[in-house]
LUMVEXTOR-317809 format. One record per residue: residue number from 1; y, z, x of N, C-alpha, C in turn. Coordinates in Angstrom, 1 decimal. Layout:
<pts>
 kevex     ny     nz     nx    cay    caz    cax     cy     cz     cx
   NUM      Y      Z      X      Y      Z      X      Y      Z      X
...
</pts>
This chain:
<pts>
 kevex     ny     nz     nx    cay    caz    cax     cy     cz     cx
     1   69.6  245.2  -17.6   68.5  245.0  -16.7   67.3  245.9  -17.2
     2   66.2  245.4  -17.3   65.2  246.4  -17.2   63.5  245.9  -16.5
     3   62.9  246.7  -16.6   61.3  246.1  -16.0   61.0  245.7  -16.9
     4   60.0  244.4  -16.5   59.1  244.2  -17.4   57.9  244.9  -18.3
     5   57.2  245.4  -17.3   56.3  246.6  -17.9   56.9  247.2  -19.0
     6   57.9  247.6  -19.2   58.6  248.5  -19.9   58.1  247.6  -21.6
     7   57.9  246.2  -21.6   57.8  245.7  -22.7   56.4  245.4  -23.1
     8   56.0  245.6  -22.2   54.1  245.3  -22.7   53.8  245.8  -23.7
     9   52.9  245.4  -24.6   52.5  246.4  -25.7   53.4  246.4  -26.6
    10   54.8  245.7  -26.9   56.1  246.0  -27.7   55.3  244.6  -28.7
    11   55.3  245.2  -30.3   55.1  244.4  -31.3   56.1  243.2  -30.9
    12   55.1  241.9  -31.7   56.0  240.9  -32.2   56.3  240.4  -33.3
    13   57.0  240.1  -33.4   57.4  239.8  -35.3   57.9  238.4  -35.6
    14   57.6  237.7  -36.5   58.2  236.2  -37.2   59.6  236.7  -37.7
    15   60.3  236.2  -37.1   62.2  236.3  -37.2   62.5  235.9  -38.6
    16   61.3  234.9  -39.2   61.9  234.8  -40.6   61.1  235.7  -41.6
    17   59.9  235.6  -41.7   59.0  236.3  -42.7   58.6  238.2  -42.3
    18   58.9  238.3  -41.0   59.3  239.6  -41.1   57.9  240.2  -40.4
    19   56.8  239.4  -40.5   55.1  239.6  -40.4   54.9  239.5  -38.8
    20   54.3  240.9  -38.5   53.7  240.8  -36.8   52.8  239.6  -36.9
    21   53.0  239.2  -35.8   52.5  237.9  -35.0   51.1  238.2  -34.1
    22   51.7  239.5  -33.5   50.8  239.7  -32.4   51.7  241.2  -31.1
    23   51.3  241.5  -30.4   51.7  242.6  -29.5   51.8  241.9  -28.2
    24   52.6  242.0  -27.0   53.1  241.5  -26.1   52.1  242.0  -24.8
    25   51.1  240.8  -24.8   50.2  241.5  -23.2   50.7  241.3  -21.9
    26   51.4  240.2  -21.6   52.3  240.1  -20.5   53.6  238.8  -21.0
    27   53.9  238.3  -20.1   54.9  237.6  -19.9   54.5  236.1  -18.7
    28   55.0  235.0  -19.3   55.2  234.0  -18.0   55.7  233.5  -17.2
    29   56.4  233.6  -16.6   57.6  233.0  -15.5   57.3  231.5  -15.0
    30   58.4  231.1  -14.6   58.2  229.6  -14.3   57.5  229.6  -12.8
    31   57.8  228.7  -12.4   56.8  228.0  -10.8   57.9  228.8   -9.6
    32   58.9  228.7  -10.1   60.5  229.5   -9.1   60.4  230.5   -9.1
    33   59.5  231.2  -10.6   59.9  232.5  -10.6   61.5  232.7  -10.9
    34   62.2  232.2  -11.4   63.2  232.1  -12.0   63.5  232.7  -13.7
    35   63.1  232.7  -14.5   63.1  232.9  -15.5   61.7  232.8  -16.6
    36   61.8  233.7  -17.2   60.6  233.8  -18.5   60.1  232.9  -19.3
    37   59.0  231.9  -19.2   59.1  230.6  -19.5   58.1  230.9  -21.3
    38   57.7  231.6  -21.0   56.7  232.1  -22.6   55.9  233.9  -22.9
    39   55.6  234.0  -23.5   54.9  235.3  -24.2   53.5  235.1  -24.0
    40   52.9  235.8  -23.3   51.2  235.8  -23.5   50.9  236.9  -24.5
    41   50.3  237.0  -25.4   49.8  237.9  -26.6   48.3  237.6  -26.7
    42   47.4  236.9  -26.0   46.2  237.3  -25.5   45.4  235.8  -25.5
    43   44.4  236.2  -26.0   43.1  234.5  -25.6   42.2  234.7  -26.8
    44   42.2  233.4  -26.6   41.1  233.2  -28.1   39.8  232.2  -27.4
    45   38.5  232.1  -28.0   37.5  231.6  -27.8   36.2  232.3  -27.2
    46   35.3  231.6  -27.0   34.1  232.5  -26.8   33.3  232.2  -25.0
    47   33.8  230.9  -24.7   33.0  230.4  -23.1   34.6  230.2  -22.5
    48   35.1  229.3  -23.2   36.6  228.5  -22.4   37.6  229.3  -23.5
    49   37.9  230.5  -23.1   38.7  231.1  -23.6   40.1  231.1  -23.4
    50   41.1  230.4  -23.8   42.2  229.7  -23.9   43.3  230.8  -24.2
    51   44.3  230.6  -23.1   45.4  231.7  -23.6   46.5  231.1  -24.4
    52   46.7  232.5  -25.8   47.6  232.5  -26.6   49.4  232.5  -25.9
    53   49.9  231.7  -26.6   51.5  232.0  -25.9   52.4  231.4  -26.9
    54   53.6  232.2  -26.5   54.7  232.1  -27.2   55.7  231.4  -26.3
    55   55.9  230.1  -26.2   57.5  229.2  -25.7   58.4  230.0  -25.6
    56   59.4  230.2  -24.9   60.8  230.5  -24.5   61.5  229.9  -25.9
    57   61.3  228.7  -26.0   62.4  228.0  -26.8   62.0  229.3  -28.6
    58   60.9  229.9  -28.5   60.8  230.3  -30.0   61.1  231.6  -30.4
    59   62.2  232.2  -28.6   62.2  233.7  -28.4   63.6  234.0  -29.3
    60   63.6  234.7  -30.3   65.1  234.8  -30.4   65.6  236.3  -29.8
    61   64.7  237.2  -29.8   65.1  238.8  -29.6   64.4  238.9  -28.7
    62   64.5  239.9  -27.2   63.7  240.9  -26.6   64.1  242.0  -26.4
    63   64.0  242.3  -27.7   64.2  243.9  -27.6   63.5  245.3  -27.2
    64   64.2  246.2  -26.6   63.2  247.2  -25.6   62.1  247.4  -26.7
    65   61.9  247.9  -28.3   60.9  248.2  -28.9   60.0  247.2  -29.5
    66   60.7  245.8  -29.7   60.2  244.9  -30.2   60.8  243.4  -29.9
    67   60.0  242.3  -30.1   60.5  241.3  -30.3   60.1  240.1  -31.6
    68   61.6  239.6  -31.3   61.2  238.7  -32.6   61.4  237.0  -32.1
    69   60.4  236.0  -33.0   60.2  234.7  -32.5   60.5  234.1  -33.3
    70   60.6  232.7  -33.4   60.4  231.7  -34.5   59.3  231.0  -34.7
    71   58.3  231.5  -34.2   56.9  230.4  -34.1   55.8  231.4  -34.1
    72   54.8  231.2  -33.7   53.1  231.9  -34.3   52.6  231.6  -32.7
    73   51.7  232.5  -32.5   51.3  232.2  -31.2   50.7  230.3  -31.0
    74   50.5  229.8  -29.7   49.8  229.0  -29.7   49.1  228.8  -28.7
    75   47.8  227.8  -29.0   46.8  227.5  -27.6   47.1  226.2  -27.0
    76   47.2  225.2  -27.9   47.4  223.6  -27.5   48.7  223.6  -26.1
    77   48.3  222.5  -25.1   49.6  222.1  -24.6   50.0  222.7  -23.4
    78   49.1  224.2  -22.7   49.2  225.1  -22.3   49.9  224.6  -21.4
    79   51.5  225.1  -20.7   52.0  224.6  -19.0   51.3  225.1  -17.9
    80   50.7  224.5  -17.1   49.7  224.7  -16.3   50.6  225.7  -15.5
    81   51.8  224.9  -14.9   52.7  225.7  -14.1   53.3  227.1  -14.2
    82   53.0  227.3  -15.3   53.5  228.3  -15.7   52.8  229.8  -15.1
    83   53.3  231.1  -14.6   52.6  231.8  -13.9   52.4  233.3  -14.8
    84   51.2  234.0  -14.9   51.7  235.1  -15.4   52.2  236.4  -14.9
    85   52.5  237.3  -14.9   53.2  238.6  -14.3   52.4  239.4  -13.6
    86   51.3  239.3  -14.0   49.7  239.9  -13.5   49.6  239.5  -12.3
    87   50.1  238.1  -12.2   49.3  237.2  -10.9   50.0  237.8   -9.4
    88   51.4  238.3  -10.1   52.6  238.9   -8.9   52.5  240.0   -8.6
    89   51.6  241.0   -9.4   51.3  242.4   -9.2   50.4  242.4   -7.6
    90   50.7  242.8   -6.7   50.3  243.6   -5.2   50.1  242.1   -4.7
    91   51.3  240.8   -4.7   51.6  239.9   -3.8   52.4  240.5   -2.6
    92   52.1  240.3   -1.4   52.0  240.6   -0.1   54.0  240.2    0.1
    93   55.0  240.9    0.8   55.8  240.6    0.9   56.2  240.4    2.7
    94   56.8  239.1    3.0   57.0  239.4    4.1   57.9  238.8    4.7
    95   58.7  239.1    6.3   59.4  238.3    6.5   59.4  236.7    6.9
    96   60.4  235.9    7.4   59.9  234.3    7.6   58.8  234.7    9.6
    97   59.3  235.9    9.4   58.8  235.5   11.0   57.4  236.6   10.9
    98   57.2  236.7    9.6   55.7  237.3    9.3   55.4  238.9    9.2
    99   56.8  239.8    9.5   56.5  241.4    9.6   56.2  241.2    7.8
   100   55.6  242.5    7.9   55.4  242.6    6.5   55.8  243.7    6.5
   101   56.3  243.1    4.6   57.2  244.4    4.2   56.3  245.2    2.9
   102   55.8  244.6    2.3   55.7  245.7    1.1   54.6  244.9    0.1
   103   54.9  245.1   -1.0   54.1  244.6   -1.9   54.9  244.5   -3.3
   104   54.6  243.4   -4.2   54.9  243.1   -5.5   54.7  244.0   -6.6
   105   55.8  245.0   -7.2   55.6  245.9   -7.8   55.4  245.5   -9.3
   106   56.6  245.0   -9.7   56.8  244.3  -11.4   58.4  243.7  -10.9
   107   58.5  242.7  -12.0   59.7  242.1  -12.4   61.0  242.8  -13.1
   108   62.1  242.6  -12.4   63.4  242.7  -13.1   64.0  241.8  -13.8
   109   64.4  242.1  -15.0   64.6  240.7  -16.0   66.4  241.4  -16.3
   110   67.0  239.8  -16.3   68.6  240.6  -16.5   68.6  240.6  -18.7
   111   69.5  240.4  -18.9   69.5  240.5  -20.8   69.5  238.8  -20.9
   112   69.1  237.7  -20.4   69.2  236.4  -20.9   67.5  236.3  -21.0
   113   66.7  237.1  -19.9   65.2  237.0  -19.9   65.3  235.7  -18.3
   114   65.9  236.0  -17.7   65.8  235.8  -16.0   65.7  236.9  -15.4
   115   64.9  236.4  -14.1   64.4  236.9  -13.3   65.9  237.3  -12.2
   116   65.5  238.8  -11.9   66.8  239.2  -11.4   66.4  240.0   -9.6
   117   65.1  240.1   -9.8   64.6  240.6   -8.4   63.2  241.0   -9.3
   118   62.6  242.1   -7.9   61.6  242.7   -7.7   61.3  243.8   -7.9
   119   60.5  244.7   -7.9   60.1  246.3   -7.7   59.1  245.8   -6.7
   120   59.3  247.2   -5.5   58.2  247.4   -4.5   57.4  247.9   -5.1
   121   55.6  247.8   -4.9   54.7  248.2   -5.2   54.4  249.6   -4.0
   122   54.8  249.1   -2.7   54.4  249.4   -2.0   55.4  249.2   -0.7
   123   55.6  250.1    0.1   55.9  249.3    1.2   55.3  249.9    2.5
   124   55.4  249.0    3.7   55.6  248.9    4.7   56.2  249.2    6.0
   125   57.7  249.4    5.2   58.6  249.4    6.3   59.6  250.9    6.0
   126   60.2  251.1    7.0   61.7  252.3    6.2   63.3  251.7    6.7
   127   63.9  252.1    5.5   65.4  251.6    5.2   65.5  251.2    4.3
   128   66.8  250.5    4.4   67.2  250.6    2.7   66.6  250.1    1.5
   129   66.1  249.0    2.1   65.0  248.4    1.0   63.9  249.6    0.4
   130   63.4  250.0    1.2   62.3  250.8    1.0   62.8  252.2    0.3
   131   64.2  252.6    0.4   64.6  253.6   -0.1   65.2  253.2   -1.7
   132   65.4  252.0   -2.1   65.9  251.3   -3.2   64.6  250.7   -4.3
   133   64.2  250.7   -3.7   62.2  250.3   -4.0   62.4  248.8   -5.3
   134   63.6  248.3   -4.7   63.5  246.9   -5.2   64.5  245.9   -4.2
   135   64.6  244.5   -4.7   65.3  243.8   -4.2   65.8  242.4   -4.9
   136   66.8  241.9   -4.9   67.2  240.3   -5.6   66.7  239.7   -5.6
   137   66.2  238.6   -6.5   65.5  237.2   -6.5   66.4  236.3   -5.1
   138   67.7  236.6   -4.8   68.3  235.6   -4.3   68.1  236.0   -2.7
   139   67.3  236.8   -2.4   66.9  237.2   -1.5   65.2  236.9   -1.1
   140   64.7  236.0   -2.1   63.4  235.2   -1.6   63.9  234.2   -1.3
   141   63.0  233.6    0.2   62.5  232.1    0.5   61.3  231.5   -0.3
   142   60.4  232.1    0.0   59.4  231.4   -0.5   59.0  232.5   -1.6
   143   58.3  232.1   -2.7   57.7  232.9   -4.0   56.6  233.4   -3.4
   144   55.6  232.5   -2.7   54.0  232.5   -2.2   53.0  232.3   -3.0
   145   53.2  231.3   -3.9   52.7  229.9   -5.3   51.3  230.0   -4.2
   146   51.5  229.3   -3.4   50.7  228.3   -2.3   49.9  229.5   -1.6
   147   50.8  230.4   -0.7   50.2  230.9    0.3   49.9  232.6   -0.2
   148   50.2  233.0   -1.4   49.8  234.4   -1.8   50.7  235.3   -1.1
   149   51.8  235.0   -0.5   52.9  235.7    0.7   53.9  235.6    0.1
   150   54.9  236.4   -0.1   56.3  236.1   -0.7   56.7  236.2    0.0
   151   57.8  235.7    0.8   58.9  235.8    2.0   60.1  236.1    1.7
   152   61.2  236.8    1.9   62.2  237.4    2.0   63.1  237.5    3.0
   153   64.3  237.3    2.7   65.4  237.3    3.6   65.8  239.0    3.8
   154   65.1  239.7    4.5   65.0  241.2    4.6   66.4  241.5    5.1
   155   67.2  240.8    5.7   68.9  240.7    6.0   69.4  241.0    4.9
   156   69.3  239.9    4.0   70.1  239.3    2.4   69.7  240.9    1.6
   157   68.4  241.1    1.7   67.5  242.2    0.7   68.6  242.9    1.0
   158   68.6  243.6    2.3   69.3  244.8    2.8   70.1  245.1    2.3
   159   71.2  243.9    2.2   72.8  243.8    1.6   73.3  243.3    0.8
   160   72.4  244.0   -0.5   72.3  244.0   -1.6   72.3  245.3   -2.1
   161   73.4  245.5   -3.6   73.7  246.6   -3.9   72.5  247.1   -4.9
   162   71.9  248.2   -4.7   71.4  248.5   -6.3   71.9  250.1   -6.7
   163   71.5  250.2   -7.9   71.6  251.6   -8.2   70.4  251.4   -9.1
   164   69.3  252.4   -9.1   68.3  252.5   -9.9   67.9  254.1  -10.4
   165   67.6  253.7  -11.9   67.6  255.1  -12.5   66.1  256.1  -12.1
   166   66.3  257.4  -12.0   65.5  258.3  -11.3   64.0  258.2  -12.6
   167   64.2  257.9  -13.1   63.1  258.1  -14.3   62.0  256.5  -14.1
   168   62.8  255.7  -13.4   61.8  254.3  -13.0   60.9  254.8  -12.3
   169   61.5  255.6  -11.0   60.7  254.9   -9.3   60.4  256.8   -9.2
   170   60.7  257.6   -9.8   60.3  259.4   -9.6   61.5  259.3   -8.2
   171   62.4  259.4   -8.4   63.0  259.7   -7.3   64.5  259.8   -7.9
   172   65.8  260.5   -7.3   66.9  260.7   -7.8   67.5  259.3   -8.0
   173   68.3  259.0   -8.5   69.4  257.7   -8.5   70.2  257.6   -7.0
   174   70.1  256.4   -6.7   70.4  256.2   -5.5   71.0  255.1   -5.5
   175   72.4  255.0   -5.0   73.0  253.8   -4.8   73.2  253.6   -3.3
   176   73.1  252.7   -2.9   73.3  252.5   -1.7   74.1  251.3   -1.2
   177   74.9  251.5   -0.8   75.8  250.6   -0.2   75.9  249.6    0.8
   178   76.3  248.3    1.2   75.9  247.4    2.4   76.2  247.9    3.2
   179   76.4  249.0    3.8   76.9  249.9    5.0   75.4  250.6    5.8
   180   74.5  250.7    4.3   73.4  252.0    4.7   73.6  253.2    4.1
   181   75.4  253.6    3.9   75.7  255.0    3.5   74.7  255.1    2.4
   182   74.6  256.2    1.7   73.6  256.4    0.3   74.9  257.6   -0.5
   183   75.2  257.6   -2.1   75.1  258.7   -2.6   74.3  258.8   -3.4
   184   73.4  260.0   -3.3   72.6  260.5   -4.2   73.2  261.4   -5.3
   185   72.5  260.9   -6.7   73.0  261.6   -7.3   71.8  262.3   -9.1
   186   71.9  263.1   -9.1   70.7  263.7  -10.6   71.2  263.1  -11.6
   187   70.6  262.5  -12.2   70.4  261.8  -13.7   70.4  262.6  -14.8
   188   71.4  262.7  -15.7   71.8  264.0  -16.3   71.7  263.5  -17.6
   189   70.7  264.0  -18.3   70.5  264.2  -19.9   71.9  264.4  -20.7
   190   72.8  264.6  -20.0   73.9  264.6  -20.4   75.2  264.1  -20.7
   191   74.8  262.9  -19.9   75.7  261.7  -19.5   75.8  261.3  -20.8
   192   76.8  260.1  -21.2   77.4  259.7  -22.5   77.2  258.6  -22.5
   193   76.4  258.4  -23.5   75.9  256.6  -23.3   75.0  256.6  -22.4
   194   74.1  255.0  -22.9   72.9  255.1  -22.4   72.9  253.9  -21.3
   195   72.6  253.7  -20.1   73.0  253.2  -18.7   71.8  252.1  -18.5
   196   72.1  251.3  -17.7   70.9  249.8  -17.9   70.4  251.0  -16.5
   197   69.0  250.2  -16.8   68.0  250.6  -15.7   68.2  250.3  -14.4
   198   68.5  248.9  -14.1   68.8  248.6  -12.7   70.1  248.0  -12.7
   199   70.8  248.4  -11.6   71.9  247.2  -11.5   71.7  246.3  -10.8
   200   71.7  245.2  -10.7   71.4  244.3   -9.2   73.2  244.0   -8.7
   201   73.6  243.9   -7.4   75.3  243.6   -7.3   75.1  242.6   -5.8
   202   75.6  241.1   -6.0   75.0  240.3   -4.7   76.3  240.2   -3.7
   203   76.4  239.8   -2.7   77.1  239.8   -1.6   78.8  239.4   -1.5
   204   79.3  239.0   -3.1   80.3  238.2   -3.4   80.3  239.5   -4.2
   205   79.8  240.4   -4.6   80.5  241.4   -5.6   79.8  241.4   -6.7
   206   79.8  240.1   -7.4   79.3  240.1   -8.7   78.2  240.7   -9.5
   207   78.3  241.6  -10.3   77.2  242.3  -10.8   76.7  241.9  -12.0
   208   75.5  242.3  -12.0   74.8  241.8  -13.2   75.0  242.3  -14.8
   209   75.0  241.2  -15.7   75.5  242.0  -16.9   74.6  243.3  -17.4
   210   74.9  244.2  -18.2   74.3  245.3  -18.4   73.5  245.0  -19.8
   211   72.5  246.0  -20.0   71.6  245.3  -20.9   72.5  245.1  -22.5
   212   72.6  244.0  -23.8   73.3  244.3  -24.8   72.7  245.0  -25.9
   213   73.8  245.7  -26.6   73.2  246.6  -27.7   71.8  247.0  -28.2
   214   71.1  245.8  -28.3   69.6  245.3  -29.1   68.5  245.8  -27.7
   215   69.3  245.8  -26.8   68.2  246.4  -25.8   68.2  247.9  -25.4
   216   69.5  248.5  -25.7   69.3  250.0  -25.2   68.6  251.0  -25.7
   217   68.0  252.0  -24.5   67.2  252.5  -25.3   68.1  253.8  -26.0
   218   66.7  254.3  -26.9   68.0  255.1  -28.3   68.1  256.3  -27.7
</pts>
């Protein structure tokens, strides 16, 4: 697991010829918000300035320092649908019956390059969400495409596991449990082996894979 931010700015490279391509300005997600549909690496033109992007299908690596593709940026063909990461930054979060909760911080991406939850930007409210300062994709209703509102099942959010590293959010590591209980614990320069950034863990147990080899950092 890690943020997206964490990749901005990470070179891109041709998987075969070895030659940067271009530097990573954001990222696209599909219309669900479900998974990483392409690479934005910038715009070209002078009135109708047309953004550059990289397809999903030409991603072979995203690696925390770099990534590698099979293709060259392109302009033609552009998916209209397609959303950038910028556009989710301080979207309004709330519940179906309209409390508001917080704000769109950045994306959690698992190691396939799916969308795995949120970071709060901001919030609104106190408890656990707010003390975890993220929450699961499978805990939105609505994305807020249409209405600029993301809606959330603030029940589901709740009772959802995370553990997030103290060096993300300035705050100690915090796991918190579907109970409410919390153990807090310091993040120790010491520890053996290097730990994914977020865990996400959903209501059946199942946790999310941890980031592989090519992503950890050194």
């Amino acid at each position: 697991m890690f943020i997206a931010e964490k990749m901005i700015g990470n070179p891109i490279y041709h998987a075969d010829t070895g030659n940067r391509v271009g530097s990573l300005k954001d990222i696209y997600l599909d219309a669900n918000l479900h998974l990483i549909t392409g690479l934005y690496v910038g715009s070209e033109g002078v009135l109708n300035r047309a953004p550059m992007f990289i397809p999903r299908s030409a991603i072979r690596v995203m690696g925390e320092d770099s990534i590698l593709v099979t293709s060259s940026p392109e302009t033609d063909d552009f998916p209209e649908t397609w959303i950038r990461r910028d556009r989710l930054s301080g979207r309004e979060i709330e519940t179906n019956g309209g409390t508001k909760i917080g704000r769109v911080g950045d994306v959690v991406l698992d190691s396939h390059a799916h969308v795995a939850g949120f970071t709060l930007d901001w919030s609104f409210v106190n408890g656990p969400l707010a003390e975890r300062g993220a929450f699961g994709r499978t805990a939105v209703i609505d994305t807020g495409e249409n209405s600029e509102h993301m809606t959330i099942d603030l029940d589901h959010a709740e009772r959802q596991d995370l553990a997030v590293e103290s060096h993300l959010f300035q705050t100690d590591e915090v796991i918190t449990s579907a109970n409410g209980s919390k153990d807090e614990r310091e993040t120790s320069e010491t520890q053996t082996g290097p730990k994914p950034l977020v865990y996400l863990r959903d209501e059946e147990g199942t946790k999310s894979p941890a980031i592989p080899d090519e992503m950890q950092p050194a």
